[in-house]
C-alpha positions in Angstrom: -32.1 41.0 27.4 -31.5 38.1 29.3 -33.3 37.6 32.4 -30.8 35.6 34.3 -27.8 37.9 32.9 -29.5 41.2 34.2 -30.1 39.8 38.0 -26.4 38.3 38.0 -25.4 42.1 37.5 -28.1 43.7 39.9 -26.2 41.2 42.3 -23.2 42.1 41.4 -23.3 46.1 41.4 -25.0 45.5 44.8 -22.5 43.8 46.1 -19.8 46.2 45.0 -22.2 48.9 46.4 -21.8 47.0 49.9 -18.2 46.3 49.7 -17.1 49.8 48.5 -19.2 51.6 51.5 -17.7 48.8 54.0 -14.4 49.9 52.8 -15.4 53.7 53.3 -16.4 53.1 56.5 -13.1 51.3 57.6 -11.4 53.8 56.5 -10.0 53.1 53.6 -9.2 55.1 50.4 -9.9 53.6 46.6 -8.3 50.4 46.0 -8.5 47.6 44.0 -11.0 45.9 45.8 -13.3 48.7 45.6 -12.8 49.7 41.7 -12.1 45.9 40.9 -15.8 45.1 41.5 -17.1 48.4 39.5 -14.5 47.7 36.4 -16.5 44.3 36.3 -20.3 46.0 36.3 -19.0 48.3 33.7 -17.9 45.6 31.8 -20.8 43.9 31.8 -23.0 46.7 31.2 -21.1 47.2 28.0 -22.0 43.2 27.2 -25.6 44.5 28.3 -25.9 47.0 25.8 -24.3 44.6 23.2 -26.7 42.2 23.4 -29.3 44.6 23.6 -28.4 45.7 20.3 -28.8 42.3 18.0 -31.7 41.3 21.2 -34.5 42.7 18.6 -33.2 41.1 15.6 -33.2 38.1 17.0 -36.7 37.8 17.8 -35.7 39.2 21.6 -37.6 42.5 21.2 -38.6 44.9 24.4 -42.6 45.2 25.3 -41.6 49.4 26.8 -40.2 51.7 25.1 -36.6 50.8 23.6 -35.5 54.3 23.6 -36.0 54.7 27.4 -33.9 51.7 27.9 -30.5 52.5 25.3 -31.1 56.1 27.4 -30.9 53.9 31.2 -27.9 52.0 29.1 -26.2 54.4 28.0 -26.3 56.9 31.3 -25.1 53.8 33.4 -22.4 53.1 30.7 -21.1 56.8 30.9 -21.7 57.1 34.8 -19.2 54.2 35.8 -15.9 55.7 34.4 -17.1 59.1 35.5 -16.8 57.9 39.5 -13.9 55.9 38.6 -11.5 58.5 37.3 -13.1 60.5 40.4 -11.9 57.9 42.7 -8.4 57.9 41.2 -7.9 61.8 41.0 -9.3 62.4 44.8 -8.0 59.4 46.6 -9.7 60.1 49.3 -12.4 57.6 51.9 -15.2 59.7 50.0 -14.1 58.4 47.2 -15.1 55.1 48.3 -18.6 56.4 49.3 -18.7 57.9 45.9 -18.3 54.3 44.3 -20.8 52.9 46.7 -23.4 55.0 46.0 -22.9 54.2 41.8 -23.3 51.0 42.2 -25.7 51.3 44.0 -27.3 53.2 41.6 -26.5 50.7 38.9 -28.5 48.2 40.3 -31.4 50.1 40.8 -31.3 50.8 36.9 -30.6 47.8 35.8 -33.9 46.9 37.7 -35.6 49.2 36.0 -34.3 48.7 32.5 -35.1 44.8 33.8 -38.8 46.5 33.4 -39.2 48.5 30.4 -37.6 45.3 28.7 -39.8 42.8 30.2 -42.7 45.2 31.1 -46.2 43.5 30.3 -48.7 45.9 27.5 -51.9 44.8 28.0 
């Protein structure tokens, strides 16, 4: 993992958290400026998982438990196009809420997989 790469998402998914509830709360049903924003965090989680793959082989290894991180990985990974095609079958303001709360969500586990990667064993 790298560490600058994994706060530039926990930014990111934030901030698509914030804008996706804002739009909710105007009003608004799913748009591209709320599932623009969470197509981009699932993108990068997929770069994430990518380089978490050739990380150990390069010398890049985790200090917690690997497994628990591919399972934080791959839950996030499968989670994002789950609320998406949510957001486009029920077009509803909910919908919105729906993709707030993911990326939300995202964040928070990309923190934590931020920890079992960097986590020190004494």
């Amino acid at each position: 993992m790298i560490e600058w790469f994994v706060w530039a998402q926990v930014v990111l998914a934030a901030g698509a958290g914030v804008s996706a509830v804002v739009f909710a709360i105007l009003g608004k049903t799913p748009n591209d400026f709320t599932l623009g924003p969470v197509t981009v965090v699932l993108l990068l989680l997929v770069v994430q998982l990518g380089m978490g793959a050739f990380a150990p082989a390069l010398g890049n290894s985790p200090t917690g438990s690997l497994l628990e991180w591919w399972m934080y990985g791959v839950t996030a990974v499968l989670m994002v196009p789950a609320a998406m095609v949510w957001a486009l079958v029920e077009r509803s303001v909910m919908s919105n809420v729906v993709l707030g709360l993911l990326a939300g969500t995202i964040a928070v586990m990309l923190t934590r997989m931020h920890t079992i990667w960097f986590i020190n064993v004494s």
